[in-house]
C-alpha positions in Angstrom: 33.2 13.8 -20.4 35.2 16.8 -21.5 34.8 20.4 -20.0 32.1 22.7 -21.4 30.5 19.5 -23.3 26.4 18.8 -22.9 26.0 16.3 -20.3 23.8 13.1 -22.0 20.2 13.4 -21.8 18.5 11.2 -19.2 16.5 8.4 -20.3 12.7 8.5 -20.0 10.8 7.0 -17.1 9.0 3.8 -18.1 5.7 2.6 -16.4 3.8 -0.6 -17.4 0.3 -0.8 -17.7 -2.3 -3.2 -17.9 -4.9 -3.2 -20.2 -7.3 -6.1 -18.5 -11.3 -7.1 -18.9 -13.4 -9.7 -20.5 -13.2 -11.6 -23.2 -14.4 -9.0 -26.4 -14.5 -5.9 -24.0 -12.5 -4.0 -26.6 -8.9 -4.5 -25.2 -6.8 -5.3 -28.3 -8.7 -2.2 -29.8 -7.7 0.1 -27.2 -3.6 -0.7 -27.7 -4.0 -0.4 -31.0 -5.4 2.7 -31.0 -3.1 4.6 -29.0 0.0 3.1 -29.4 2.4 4.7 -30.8 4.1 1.9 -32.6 2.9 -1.1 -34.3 1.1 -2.8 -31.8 2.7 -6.3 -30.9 -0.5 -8.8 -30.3 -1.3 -12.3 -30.4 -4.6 -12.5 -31.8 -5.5 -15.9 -33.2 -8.4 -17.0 -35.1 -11.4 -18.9 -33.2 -11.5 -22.5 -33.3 -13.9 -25.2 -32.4 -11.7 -26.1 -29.4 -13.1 -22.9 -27.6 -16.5 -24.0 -28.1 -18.1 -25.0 -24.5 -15.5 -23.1 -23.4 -15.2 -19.9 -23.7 -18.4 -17.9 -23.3 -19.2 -16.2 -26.4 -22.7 -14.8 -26.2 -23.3 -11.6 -27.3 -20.1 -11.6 -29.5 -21.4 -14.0 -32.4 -19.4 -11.6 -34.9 -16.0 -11.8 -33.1 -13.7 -13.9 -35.3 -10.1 -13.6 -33.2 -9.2 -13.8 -29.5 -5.8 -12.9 -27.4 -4.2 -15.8 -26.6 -0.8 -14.7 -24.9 -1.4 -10.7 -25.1 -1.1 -7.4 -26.7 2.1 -4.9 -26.3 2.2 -1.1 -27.2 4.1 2.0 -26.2 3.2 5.6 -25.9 5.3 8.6 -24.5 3.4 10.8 -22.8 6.7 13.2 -22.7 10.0 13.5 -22.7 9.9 11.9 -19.3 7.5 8.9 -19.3 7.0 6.2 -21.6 4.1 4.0 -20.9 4.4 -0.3 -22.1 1.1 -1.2 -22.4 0.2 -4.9 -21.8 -3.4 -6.3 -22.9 -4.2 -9.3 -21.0 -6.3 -12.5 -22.5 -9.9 -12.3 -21.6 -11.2 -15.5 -21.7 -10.9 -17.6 -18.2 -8.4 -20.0 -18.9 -5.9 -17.5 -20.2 -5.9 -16.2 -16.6 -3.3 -17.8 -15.0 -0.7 -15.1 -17.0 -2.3 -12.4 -15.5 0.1 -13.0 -12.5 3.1 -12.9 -14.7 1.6 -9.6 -16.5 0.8 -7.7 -13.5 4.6 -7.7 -11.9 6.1 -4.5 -11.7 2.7 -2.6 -13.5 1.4 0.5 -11.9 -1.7 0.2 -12.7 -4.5 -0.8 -15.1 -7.7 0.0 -17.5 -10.4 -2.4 -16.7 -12.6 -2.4 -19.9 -16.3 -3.0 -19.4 -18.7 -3.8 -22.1 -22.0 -3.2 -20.9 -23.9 -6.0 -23.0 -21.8 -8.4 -21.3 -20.6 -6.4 -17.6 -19.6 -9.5 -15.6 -17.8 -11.0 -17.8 -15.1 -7.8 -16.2 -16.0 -8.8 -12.8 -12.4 -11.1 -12.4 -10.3 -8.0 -13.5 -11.7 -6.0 -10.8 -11.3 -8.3 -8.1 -7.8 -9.3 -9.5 -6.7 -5.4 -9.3 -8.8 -4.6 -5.9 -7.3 -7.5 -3.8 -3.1 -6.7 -5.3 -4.1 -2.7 -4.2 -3.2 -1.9 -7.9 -4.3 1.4 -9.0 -7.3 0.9 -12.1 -9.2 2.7 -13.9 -12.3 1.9 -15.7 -13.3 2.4 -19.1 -16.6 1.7 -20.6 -16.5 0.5 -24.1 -19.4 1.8 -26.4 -20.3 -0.7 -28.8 -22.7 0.7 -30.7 -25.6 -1.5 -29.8 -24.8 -1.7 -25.8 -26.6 0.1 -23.5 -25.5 3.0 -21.8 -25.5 3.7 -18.0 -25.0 6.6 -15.9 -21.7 6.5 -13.5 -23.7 5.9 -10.3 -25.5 2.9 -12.2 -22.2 1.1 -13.4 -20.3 2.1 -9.6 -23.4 0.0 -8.3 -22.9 -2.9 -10.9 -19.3 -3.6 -10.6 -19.3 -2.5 -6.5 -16.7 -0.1 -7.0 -15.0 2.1 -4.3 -15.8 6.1 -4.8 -12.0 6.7 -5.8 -12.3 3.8 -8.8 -12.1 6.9 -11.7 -14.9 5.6 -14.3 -14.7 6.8 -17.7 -16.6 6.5 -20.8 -15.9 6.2 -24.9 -15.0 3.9 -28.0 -11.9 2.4 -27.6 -11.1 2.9 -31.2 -10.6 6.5 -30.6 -7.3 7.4 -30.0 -8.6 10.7 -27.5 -10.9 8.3 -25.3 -7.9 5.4 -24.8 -5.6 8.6 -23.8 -8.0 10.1 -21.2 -8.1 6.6 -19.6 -4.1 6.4 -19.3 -4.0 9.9 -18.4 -6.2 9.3 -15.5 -4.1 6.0 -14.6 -1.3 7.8 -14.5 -2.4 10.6 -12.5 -4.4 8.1 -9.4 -0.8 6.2 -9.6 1.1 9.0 -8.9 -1.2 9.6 -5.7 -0.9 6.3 -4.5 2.9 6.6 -4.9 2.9 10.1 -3.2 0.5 8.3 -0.5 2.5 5.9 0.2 5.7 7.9 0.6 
């Protein structure tokens, strides 16, 4: 580098987050929505071969599944860059949560209300690897809708488990829920230094 010459800019920090729930809870809808690039997924039609075995009451119109998962990116600024990893919902896609989870700071748990235990794994998978998470409640149009308090109760939440609410096809209500990831990560890191 010669004298007087602009030193290069420094690369953005990168953090990877998970974007875990139940089968249909609105996961592949929520990276699409707010990444910023064509969303990576591996959405595959449903087949007979999932019949008996994946549980799909309540989502008679779903037509696709994750089978793998989902990828996206969005800079929040010119210092962080969030990788955002939707995990498979149904049970026998679990075993690659392991594999996703590695070297993520934390997660959104998506909860659809019509069908709430069916997030019950991704909550216990995040509480007992002390990952930070989040939780966002999906509104489907016909779900029912529960205060804070009801859904704390429901899914046995700790106090500091941030729960948020909105449609996960809105760009502004996937945001708020990385935004508050982000933000409880960043005080578990300060906590823990």
């Amino acid at each position: 580098m010669s004298v007087g010459s602009d030193p290069l800019p420094r690369p953005p920090n990168t953090a990877k987050i998970l974007v875990a729930g139940g089968f249909g809870t609105g996961k592949t809808t929520l990276v699409a929505s707010v990444s910023e690039i064509p969303p990576l997924n591996t959405e595959e039609l449903l087949t007979v071969a999932g019949v008996g075995v994946d549980d799909t009451t309540g989502l008679e119109h779903k037509r696709t599944t994750t089978v793998a998962l989902d990828f996206g990116r969005i800079t929040i600024n010119d210092q962080l860059v969030l990788y955002l990893f939707g995990t498979p919902g149904q049970e026998r896609f679990w075993f690659m949560w392991n594999e996703l989870a590695a070297g993520a700071v934390g997660a959104v748990v998506m909860v659809d209300t019509r069908r709430m235990q069916t997030s019950f794994a991704a909550v216990d998978f995040f509480e007992s690897r002390r990952i930070p998470f989040v939780i966002l409640v999906n509104h489907f149009e016909e779900a029912p809708r529960y205060r804070s308090e009801e859904l704390r109760d429901a899914l046995n939440l700790e106090e500091e488990v941030p729960i948020l609410q909105g449609d996960a096809r809105e760009r502004t209500a996937a945001k708020k829920a990385l935004v508050e990831l982000v933000e409880k990560a960043l005080q578990k890191t300060d906590e823990n230094h």
